[in-house]
C-alpha positions in Angstrom: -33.7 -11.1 -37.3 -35.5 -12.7 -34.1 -33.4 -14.4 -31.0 -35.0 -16.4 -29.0 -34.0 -19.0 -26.7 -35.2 -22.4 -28.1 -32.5 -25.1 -28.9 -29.8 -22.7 -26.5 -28.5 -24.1 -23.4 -28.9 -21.4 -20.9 -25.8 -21.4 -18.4 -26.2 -20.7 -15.0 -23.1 -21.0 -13.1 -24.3 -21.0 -10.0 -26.3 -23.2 -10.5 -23.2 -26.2 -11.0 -21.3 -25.1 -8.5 -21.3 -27.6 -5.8 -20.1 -26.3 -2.1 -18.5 -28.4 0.3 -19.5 -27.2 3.3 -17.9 -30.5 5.7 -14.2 -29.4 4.1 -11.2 -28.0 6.1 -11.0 -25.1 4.4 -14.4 -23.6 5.8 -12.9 -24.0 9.2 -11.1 -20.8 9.2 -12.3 -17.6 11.2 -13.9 -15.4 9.9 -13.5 -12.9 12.4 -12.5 -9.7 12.7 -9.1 -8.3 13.2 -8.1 -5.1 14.6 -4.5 -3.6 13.9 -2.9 -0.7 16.0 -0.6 1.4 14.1 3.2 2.1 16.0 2.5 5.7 16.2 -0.7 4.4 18.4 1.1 1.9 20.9 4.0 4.9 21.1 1.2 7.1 22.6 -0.3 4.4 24.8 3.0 3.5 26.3 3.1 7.4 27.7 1.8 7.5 30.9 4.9 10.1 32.4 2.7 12.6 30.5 0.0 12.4 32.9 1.4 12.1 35.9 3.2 15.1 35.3 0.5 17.2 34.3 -1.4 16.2 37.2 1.6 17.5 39.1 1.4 20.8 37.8 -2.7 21.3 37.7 -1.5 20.4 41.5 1.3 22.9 42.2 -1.4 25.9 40.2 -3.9 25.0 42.3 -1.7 25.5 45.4 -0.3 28.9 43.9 -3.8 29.9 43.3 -5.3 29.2 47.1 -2.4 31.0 48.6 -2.3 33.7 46.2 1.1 33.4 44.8 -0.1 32.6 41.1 0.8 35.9 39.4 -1.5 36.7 35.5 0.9 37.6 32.8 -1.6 39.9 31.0 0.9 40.5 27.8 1.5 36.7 27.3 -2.4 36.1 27.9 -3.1 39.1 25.1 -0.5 37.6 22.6 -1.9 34.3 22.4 -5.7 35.3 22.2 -4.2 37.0 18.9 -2.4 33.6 17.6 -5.5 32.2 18.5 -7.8 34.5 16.7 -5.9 35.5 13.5 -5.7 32.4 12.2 
């Protein structure tokens, strides 16, 4: 058995499909949108957070100069093990 295309009307879809490119519809943007999620706008909206740790890299620095800023070595030795165990 042979098919072959004589006598068939081929279809072409796109072919018949007639745009209206002066209707309201294609007067929509088409441009993008950006969404912040709540958990992002809650973090924006803290700005204690750096103010106060400016005001303790401050109040270090000031220990440090005058020589008041004491090492703990025991609380510097446990957490270099947290650190590197796991």
């Amino acid at each position: 058995m042979k098919i072959t295309t004589y006598g068939v009307n081929a279809v072409n879809a796109y072919k018949n499909q007639v745009r209206n490119v002066k209707s309201a519809d294609n007067k929509t943007s088409f441009a993008d949108k950006i969404e912040i999620s709540k958990a992002a706008q809650d973090m924006q909206g803290v700005t204690t957070y750096s103010a106060e740790r400016a005001e303790r890299v401050q109040k270090l620095k000031a220990d440090i100069d005058s020589g008041e800023y004491k090492v703990d070595a025991r609380k510097v030795a446990e957490d270099m093990l947290k650190y590197y165990r796991f």
